[in-house]
C-alpha positions in Angstrom: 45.2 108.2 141.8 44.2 107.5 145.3 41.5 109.8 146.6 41.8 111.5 150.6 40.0 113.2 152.4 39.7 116.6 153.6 41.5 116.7 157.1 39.9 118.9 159.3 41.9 121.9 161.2 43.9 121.3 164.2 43.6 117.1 163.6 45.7 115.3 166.0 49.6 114.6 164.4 49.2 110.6 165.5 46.8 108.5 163.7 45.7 104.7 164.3 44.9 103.9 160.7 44.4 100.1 159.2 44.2 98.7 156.1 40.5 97.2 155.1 38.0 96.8 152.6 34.3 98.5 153.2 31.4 95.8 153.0 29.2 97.1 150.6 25.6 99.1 151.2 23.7 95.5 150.6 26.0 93.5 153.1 25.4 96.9 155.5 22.0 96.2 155.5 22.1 92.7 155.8 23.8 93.1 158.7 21.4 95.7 160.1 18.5 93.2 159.4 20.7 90.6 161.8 20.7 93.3 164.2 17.4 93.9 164.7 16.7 90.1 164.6 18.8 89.3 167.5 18.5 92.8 169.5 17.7 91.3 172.9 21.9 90.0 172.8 23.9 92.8 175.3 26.1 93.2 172.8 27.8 96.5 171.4 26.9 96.6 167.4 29.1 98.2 165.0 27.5 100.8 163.0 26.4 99.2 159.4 28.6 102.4 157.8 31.7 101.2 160.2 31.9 97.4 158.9 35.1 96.5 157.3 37.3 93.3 156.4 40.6 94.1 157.9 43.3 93.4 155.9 46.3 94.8 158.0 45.5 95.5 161.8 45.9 99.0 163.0 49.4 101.0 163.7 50.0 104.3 165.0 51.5 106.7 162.5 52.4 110.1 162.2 51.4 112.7 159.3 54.1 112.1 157.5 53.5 108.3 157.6 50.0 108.3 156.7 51.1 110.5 153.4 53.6 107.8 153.1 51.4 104.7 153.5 49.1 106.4 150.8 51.9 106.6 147.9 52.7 103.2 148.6 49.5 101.7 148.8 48.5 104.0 146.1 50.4 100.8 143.9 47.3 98.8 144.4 46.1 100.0 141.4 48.7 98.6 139.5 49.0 95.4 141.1 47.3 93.5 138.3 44.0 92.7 140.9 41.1 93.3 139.3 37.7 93.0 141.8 36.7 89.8 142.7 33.6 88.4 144.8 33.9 87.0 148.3 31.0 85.3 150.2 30.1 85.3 154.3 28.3 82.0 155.1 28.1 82.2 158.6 27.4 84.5 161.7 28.8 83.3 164.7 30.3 84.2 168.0 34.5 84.6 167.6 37.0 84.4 167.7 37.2 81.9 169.9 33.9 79.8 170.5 34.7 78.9 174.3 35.6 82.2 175.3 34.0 84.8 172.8 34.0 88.7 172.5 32.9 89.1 169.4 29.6 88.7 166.8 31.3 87.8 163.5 30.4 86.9 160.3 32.6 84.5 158.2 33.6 82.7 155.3 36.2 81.0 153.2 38.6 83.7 151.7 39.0 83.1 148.2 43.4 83.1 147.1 42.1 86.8 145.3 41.7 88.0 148.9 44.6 86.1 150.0 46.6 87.7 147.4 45.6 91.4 147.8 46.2 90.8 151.6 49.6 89.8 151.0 50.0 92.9 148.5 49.2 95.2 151.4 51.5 94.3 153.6 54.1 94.0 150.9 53.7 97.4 149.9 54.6 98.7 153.4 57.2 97.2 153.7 55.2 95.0 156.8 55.1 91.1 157.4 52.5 88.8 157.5 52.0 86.4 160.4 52.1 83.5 158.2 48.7 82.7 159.5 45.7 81.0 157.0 43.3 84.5 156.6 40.1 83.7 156.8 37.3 86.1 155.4 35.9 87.6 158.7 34.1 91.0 159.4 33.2 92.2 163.0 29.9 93.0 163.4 29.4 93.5 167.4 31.6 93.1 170.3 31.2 92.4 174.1 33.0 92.1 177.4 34.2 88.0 177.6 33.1 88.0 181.3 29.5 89.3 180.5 29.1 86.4 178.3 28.2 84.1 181.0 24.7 86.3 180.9 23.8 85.9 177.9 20.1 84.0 176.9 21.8 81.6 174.5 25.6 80.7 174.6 25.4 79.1 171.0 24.7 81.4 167.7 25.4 79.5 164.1 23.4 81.6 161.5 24.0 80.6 157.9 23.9 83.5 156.0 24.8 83.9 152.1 26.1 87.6 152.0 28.0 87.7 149.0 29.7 91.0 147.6 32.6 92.2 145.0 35.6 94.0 146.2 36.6 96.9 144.5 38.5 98.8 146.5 40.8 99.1 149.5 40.5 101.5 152.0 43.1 103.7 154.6 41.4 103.8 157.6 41.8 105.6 160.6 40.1 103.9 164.0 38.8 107.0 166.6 38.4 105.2 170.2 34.8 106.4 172.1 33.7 106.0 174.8 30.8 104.0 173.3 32.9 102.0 171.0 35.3 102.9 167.9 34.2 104.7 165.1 35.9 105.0 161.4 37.0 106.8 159.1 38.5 106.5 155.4 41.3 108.6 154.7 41.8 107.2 151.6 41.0 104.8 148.6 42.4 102.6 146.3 40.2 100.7 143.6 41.5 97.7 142.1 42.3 97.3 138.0 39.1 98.5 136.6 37.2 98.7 139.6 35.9 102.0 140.8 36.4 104.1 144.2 35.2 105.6 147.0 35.6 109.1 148.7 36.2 108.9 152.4 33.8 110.9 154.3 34.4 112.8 157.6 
């Protein structure tokens, strides 16, 4: 079954919730080590607990939808999936090179990731853009107009970040004022694989 959290009392009744998968505690600290390496960029860093492959982009849903969203997705588990390894190789400013506003990391998504993507959205009932997915997680963003200020305009790290994927995660996205924070509502492992308990 898929595992929720405890929601807390008086929670608002509209959520902003994705669908993702959680990078795992080594590619966390991976990406903490990049941090500190390149600390003098004005960028705003995701926290290393907050870092994520989206799968489906966030929606606003209701209470009742959420507890929908989880019995459907809750399916994953049965989807015949079992946890597979994926592989960043590069960090790099996104999504567009010219005009960036984001610190990403990237890769080639294997058709395992391809295939649980397209599961997601078919269990919702959603459609897919059509688009290639690429294996990408977010690691800091920034204002496109500050980039102009920045000491170097050009970032290619080739990393080697590899990492299996065991689960899938509902999340729900809480705007700050100094940046979005995360949390998992629920989770679904894949055939075999094991899962998580979101936290609050």
């Amino acid at each position: 079954m898929a595992e929720r959290s405890d929601e807390k009392e008086g929670a608002a009744t509209t959520h902003r919730v994705f669908v993702a998968i959680p990078l795992s505690a080594e590619l966390q600290e991976h990406a903490h080590t990049l941090r500190k390496a390149h600390s003098n960029l004005p960028i705003r860093w995701l926290e290393p607990k907050d870092l994520h492959i989206t799968l489906i982009p966030p929606w606003h849903a209701s209470d009742g939808d959420v507890a929908s969203a989880i019995e459907k997705l809750s399916a994953i588990q049965r989807s015949g999936i079992a946890p597979f390894r994926i592989e960043f190789v590069s960090v790099e400013f996104g999504p567009n090179p010219r005009r960036p506003r984001l610190l990403w990391a990237s890769g080639e998504a294997p058709e395992a990731l391809a295939r649980l993507r397209r599961t997601a959205y078919h269990l919702l009932g959603a459609i897919t853009d059509g688009k290639r997915f690429r294996l990408h997680s977010t690691l800091a963003r920034f204002r496109q107009e500050g980039f102009a200020a920045f000491p170097s305009k050009t970032l290619r790290e080739r990393v080697a970040w590899m990492m299996t994927v065991e689960r899938v995660s509902l999340l729900e996205s809480h705007l700050l004022p100094q940046g979005a924070s995360y949390t998992e509502i629920a989770s679904f492992p894949l055939p075999s694989g094991t899962s998580g308990r979101g936290t609050e």
